[in-house]
C-alpha positions in Angstrom: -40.5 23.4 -11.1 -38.3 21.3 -8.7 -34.4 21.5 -9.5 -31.7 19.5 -9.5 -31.3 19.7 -5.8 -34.4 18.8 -4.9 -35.1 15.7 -7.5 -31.7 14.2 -5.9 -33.1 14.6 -2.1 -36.1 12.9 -3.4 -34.3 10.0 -4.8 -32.6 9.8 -1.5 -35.6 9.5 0.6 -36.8 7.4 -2.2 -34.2 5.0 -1.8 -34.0 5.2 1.6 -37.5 4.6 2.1 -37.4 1.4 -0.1 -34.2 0.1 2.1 -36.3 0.8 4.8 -39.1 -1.1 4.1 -36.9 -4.5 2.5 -35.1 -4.3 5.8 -38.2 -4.5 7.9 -39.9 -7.2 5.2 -36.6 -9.2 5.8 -36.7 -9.1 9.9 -40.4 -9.8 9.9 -39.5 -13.4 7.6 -37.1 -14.2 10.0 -39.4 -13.5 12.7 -41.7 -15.6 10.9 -39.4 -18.7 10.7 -38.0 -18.4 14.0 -41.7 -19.1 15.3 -42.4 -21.9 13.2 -39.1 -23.7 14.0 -40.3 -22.5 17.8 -43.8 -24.5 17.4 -42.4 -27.6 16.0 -39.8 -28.2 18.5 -38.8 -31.2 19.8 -40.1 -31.1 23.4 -38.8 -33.1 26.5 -39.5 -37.1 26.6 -40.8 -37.6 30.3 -41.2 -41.0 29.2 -37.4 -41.7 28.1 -36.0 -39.4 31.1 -34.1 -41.8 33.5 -33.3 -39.5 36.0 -34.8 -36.6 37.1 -33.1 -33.1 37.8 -33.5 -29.3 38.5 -31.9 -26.5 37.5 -29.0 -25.6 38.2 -28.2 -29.4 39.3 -26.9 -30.4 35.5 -24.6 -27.4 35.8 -23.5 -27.7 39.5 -23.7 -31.0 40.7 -21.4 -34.1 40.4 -23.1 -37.4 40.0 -23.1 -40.8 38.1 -26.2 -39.8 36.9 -25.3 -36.2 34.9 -23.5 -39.3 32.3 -27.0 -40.3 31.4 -28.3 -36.6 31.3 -25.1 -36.0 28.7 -25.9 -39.2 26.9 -29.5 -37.9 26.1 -30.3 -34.9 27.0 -32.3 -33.8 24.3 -35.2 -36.3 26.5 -34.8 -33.3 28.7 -34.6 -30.2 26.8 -36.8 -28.5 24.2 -34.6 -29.1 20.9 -34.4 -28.1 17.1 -32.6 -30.0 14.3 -29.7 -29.0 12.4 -30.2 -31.2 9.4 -27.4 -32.8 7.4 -29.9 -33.0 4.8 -29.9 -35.3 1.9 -25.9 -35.9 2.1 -24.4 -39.0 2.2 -22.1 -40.3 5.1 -18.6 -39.5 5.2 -16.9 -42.7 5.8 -14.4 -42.7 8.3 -11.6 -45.4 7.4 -10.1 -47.2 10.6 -6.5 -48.1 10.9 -6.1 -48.8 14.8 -2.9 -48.1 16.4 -1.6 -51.0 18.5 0.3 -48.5 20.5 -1.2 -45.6 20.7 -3.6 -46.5 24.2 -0.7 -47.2 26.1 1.6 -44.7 25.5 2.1 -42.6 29.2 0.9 -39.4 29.2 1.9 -36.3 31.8 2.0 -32.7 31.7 3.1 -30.1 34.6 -0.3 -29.4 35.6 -1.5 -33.0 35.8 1.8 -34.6 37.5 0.7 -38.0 37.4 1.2 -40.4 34.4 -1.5 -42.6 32.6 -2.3 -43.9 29.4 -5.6 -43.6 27.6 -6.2 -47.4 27.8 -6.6 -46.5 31.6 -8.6 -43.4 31.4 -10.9 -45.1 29.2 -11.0 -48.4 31.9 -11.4 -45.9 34.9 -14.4 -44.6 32.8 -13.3 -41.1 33.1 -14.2 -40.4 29.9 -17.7 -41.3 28.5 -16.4 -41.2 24.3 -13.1 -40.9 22.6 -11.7 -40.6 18.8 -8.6 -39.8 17.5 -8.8 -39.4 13.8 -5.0 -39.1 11.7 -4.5 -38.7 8.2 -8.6 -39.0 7.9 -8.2 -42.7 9.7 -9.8 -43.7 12.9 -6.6 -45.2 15.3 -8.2 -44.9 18.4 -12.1 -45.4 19.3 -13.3 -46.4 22.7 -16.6 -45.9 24.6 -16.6 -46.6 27.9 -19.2 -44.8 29.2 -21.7 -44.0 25.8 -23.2 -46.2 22.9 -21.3 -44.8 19.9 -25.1 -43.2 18.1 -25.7 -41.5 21.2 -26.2 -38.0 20.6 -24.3 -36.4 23.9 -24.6 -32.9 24.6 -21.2 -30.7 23.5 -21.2 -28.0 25.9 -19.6 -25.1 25.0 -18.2 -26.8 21.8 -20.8 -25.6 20.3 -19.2 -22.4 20.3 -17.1 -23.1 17.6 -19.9 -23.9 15.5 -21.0 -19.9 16.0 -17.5 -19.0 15.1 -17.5 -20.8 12.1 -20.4 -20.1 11.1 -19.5 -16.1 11.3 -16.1 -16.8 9.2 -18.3 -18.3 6.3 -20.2 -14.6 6.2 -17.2 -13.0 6.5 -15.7 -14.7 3.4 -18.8 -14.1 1.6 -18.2 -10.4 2.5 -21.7 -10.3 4.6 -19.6 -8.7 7.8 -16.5 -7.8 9.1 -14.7 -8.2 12.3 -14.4 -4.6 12.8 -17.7 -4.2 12.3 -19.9 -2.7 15.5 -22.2 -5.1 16.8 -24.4 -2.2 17.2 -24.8 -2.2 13.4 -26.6 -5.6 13.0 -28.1 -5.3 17.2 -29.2 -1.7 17.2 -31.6 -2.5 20.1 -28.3 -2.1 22.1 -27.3 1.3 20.6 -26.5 3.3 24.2 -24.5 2.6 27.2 -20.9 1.9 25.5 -22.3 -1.2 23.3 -21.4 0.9 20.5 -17.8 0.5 20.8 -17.9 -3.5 20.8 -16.8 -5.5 17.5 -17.8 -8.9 16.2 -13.9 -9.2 16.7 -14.4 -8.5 20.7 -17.0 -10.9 20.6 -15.4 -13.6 18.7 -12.3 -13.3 21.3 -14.6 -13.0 24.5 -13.2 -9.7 25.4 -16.3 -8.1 24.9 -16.9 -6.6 28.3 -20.5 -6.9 28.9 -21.6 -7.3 32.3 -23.2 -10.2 31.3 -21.1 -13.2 33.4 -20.7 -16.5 33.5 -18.3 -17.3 36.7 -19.4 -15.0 39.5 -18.2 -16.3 42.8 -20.5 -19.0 44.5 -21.8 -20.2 41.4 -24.5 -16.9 41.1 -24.6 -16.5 37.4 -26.9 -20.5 37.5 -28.2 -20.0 41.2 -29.6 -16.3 41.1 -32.6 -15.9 38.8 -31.8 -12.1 39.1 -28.7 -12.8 37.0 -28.3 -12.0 33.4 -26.6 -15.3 32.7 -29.2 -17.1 34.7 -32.1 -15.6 32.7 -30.3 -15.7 29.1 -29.9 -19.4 29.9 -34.2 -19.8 30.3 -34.2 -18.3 27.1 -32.1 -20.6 25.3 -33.8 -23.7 26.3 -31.3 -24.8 29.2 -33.1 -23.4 32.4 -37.2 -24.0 32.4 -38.5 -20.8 31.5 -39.9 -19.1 34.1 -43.3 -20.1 35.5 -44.8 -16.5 34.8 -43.7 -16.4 31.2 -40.5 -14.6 29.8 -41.0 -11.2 30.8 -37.9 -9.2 29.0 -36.5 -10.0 25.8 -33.4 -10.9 25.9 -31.5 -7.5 24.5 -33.1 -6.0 26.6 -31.7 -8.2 29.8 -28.2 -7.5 28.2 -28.4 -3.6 27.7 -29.7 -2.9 31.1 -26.9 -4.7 32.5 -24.6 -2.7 30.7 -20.9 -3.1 30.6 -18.1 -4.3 33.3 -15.3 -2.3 31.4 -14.4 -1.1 27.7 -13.3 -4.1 24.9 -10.3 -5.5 24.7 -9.2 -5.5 28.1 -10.2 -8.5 29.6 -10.4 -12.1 28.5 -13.7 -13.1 30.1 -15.4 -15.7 29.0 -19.2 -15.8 28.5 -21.5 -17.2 26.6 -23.5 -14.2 25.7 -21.0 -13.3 23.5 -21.7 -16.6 21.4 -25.5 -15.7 21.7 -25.1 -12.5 20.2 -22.9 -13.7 17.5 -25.3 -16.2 16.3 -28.2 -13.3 16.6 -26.1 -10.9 14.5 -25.9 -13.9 12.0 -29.6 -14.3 11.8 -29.6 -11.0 11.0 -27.5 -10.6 8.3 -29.3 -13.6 6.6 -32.9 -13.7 7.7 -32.1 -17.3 8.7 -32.9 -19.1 11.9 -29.1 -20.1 13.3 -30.0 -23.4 13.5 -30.2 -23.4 9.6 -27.4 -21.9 9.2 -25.7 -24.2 10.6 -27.4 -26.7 8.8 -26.4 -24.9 5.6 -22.2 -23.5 6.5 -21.5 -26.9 9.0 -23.7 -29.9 8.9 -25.0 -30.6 5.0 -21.0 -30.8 4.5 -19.4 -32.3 6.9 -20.4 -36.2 5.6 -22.2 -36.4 9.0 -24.1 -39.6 9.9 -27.0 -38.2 12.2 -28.5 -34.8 12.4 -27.2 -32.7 15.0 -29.7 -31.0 17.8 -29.5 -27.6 19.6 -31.9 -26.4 22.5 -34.0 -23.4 21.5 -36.7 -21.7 24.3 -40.2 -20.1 23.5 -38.2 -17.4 22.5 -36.6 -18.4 19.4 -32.9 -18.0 20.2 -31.1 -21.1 20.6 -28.0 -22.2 23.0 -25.4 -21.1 20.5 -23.3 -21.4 23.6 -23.4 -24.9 24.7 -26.7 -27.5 24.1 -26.0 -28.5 21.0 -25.8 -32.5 20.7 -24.0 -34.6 18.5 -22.7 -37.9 17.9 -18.8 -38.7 18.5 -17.9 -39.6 15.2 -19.6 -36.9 13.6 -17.9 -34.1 15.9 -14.6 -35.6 14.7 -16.3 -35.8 11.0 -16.4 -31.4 12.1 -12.7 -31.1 12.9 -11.9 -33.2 9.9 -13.3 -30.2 7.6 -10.9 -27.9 9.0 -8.4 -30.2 7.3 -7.0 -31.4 3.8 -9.0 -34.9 4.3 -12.4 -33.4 4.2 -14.1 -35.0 1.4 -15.2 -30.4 1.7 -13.3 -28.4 3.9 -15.3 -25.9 5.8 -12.9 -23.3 6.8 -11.2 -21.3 4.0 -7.7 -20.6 4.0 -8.5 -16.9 5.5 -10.2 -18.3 8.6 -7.9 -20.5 9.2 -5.6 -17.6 9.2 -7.8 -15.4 11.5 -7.4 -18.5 13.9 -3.8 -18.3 13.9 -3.8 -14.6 15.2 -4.2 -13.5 18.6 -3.2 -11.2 21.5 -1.0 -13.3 24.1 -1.3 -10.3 26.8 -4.8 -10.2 26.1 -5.0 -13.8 26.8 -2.9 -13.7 30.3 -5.0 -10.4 31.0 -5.3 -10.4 35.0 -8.1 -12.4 35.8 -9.4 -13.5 32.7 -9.6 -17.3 31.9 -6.4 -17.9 30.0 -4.8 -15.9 33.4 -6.6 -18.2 35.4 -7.3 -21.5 33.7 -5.4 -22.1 30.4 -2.2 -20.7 31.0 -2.1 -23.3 34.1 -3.4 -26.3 32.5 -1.1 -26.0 29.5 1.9 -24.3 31.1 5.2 -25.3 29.1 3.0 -26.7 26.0 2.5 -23.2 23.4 -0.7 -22.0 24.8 -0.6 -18.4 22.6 -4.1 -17.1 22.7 -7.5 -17.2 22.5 -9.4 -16.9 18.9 -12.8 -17.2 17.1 -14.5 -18.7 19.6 -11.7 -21.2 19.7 -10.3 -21.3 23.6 -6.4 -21.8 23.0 -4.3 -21.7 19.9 -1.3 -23.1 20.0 2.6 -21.9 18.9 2.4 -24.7 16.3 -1.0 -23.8 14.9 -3.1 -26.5 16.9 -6.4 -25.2 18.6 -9.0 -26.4 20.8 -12.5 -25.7 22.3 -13.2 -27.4 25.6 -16.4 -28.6 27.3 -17.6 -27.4 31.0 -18.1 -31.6 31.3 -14.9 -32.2 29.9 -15.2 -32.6 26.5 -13.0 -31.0 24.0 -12.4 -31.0 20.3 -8.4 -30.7 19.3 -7.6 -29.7 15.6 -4.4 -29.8 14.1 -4.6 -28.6 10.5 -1.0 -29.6 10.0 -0.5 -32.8 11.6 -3.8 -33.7 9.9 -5.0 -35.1 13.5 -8.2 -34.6 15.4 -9.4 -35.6 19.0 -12.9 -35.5 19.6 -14.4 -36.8 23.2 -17.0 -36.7 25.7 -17.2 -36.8 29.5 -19.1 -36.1 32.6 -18.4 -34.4 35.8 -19.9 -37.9 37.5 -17.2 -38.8 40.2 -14.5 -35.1 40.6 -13.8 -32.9 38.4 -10.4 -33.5 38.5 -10.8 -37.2 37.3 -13.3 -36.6 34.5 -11.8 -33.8 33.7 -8.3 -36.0 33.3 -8.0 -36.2 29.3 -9.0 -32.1 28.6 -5.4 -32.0 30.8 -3.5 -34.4 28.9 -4.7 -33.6 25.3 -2.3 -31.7 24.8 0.3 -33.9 25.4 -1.3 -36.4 23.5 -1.2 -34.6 20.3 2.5 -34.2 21.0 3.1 -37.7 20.6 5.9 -38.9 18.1 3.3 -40.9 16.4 1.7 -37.9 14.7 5.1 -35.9 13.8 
């Protein structure tokens, strides 16, 4: 006769068994719509490609023509959609400000004063939108047609972010949580100790970098950056076929240093998040975003995101989208969403931060946003978001100089697009100065 003890370890392994086998059922349907969303891709338009480049030129070079390449680039990459679905528009009311385009704008890093009537005239910007109060009172395009569908860069970012705080309100994951829990394929080798929370604030520590000296992370094919970018659908996959998946790439080249001690900013951190959100879900990211982001936003096209052979998508940065609706998304972080997309607790999460994390030696805010916004409430870095503010303001910028500023309490957004076409310095002009913008009287 069995006993007690023995019916109860049966009911274990019982149970454990049929968590087993739902789990495995669950990652082989995602497996399954990751390759169907793989074979009907959108692939690259020879026909509609007016220029012609190689990689790592739309990365590292500056010319006139990486505008057109920004304008369109999904002619160039393979792309899926992130559908808005069967949602209607969002209407965005204008009430243009006679003022507002020529008020002088300076900060300590930038020096020199200028207006955005004449950053827009020097075409150093390709798009622009400043939305207040849920009104449009400034729109120019001086280098764009206002349905192009321009690539984001590492905007897109925030999208992963936000797409994370929706589980975590729905009680799927935690910050704390391991990422080892959701990844085990990177169980080993100190991966263990790294949260969603490490991730979320870059300071994860995996040897896995973006800004290696001479520009190696896009020129070395040996590189893990180099290789998770053919896997995402930015670089050409190699001619011999993707050889390692991409865990794999990651975990053999281990970790630079524990968490939390440098913030370094990668996009393999925004790759993984999205992965650990495919797996909590058994949906493709592109859906998700789709479902948390897009359907509710009151967006006027559908949105596009590069995905490679391998069914991961550029969570990090390819991910294109028309000017009005990124506004339209950092209109649903605030009250004049027609639905608000971030509940009250992420925008709380947003609001906290580690300043000596962010001025760690040698990590970007040391190096890069501490500089640019010196004197003007740069606190920290958070969710995927690149500087939070003193006053509650935050902002994700683009490598081509596009950025997305929301203030939740002044009810304002800034939403624009640029290209590293002529300097960086000069196309890069407004990403110094929005800051200062949002400062304005006007919007007090």
């Amino acid at each position: 006769m069995i006993n007690y003890l023995q019916k109860y370890s049966l009911l274990f392994v019982t149970l454990g068994m049929i968590y087993g086998c739902k789990k495995e059922t669950k990652n082989q349907l995602l497996k399954d719509k990751i390759e169907s969303a793989v074979n009907s891709r959108q692939m690259p338009d020879t026909a509609k490609q007016l220029v012609s480049f190689k990689s790592p030129d739309w990365i590292t070079l500056i010319s006139p023509d990486i505008t057109e390449l920004n304008r369109h680039f999904e002619y160039y990459l393979p792309t899926v959609t992130i559908s808005k679905r069967d949602t209607k528009t969002q209407k965005l009311e204008e009430n243009l400000s006679e003022t507002l385009g020529e008020e002088l704008l300076t900060s300590t890093f930038f020096k020199k004063e200028t207006t955005l009537n004449d950053i827009c005239t020097r075409k150093a910007i390709n798009g622009v939108i400043v939305l207040h109060k849920g009104e449009i009172v400034y729109e120019q395009y001086p280098d764009m047609k206002p349905n192009d569908r321009h690539i984001t860069a590492s905007i897109a970012k925030s999208f992963v972010g936000t797409v994370i705080a929706n589980l975590a309100d729905e009680g799927r994951l935690h910050e704390q949580d391991s990422i080892t829990k959701y990844l085990p394929e990177l169980r080993g080798a100190g991966f263990g100790r790294i949260t969603i929370e490490h991730l979320l604030r870059m300071a994860s520590g995996i040897n896995c970098k973006e800004h290696l000296p001479n520009m190696e992370s896009f020129t070395n094919p040996e590189s893990c950056f180099y290789q998770l970018l053919e896997q995402t659908g930015l670089f050409p996959e190699p001619k011999t076929g993707i050889k390692k998946d991409l865990l794999q790439v990651i975990k053999e080249s281990g970790i630079a240093e524990p968490p939390d001690i440098t913030y370094d900013y990668s996009g393999v951190n925004s790759v993984l998040l999205a992965m650990i959100s495919e797996r909590i879900t058994g949906i493709p990211y592109h859906e998700l975003v789709s479902s948390f982001i897009w359907s509710k936003i009151g967006a006027e096209q559908d949105a596009l995101i590069s995905m490679a052979s391998s069914g991961i998508t550029g969570s990090y940065g390819p991910m294109m989208m028309t000017l009005r609706d990124m506004a339209r998304y950092g209109l649903a972080f605030t009250e004049d969403a027609d639905i608000k997309i971030a509940s009250d607790r992420y925008l709380k999460e947003i609001r906290k931060g580690n300043h000596e994390l962010f001025l760690s030696k040698g990590g970007f805010g040391d190096l890069v946003w501490s500089k640019q916004y010196e004197g003007q409430g740069a606190m920290f870095q958070s969710y995927h978001w690149d500087v939070v503010f003193e006053d509650g303001d935050f902002i994700k910028h683009g490598a081509g100089g596009q950025a997305l500023y929301i203030s939740p309490n002044k009810r304002l957004i800034i939403a624009f697009n640029s290209s590293p076409k002529t300097s960086y310095e000069e196309n890069h002009s407004l990403q110094y100065l929005v800051r200062s913008l949002a400062l304005l009287d006007q919007f007090n």
